[in-house]
C-alpha positions in Angstrom: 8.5 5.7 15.6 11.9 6.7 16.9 14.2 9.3 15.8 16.3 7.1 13.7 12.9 5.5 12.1 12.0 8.9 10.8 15.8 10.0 9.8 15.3 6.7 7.7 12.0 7.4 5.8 13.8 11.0 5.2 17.3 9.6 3.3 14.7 7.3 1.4 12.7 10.3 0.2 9.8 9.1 1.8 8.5 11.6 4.6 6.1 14.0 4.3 4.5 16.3 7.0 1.0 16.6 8.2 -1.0 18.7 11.2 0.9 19.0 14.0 -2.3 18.9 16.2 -5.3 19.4 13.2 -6.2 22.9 15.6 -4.3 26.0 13.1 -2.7 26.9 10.6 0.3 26.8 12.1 0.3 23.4 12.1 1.7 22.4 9.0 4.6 25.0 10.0 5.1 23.3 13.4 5.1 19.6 12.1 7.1 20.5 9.4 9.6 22.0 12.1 9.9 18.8 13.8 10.4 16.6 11.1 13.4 19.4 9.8 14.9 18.3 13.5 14.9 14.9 13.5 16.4 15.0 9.8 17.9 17.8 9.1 15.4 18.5 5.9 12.3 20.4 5.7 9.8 18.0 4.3 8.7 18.6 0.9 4.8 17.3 0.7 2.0 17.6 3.4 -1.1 15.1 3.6 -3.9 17.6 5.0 -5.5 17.0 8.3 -8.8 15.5 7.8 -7.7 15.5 4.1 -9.0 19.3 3.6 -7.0 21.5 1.6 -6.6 24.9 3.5 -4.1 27.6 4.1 -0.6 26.9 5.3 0.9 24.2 2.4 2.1 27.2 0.0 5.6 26.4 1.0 5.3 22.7 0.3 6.1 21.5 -3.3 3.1 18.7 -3.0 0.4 18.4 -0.7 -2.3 15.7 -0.4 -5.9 15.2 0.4 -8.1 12.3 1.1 -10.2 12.3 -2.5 -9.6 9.2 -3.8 -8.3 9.3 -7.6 -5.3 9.0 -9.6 -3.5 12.0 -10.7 -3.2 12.7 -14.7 -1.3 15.7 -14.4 0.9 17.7 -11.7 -1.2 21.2 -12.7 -2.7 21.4 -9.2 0.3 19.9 -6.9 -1.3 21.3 -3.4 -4.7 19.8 -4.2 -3.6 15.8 -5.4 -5.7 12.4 -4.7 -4.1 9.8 -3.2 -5.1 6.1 -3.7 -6.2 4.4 -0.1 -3.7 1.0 0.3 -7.0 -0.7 1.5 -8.2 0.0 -1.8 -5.3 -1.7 -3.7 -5.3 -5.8 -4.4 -5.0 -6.7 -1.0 -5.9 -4.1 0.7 -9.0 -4.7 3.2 -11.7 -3.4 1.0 -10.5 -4.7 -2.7 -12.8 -6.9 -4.8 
């Protein structure tokens, strides 16, 4: 994507960060950093590398692993499922 692709998904309230390079912890703090410079925002959710929580997404309002589910309540914001597209009517692996 270029610059202005990401600016975009940012002034639609659609960007989130994720691992910089999956390797530390610093790596939410580094991809976040990027994203801010591009932008001009800090990114408010994370998706976690691999889709395991771990240290690092305190300063994040949401973050995201892989588990797949549906969220009934906001109690645990750093630890919410997300819902695979493939999954969805017309995604590859909906029946």
């Amino acid at each position: 994507m270029s610059a202005e692709d990401v600016a975009e998904l940012e002034r639609r309230g659609m960007l989130g960060a994720h691992g910089y390079s999956h390797d530390t912890r610093d790596d939410f703090t580094r991809g976040a950093a990027v994203l801010e410079a591009l932008t001009g925002s800090r990114p408010r959710t994370m998706s976690y590398p691999y889709g395991r929580p771990g240290l690092g997404a305190e300063s994040f309002a949401a973050a995201f692993t892989t588990e797949r589910k549906v969220n009934e309540t906001l109690d645990e914001p750093l630890l919410l499922g997300r819902l695979d597209t493939n999954d969805l009517p017309g995604g590859r692996r909906a029946n």
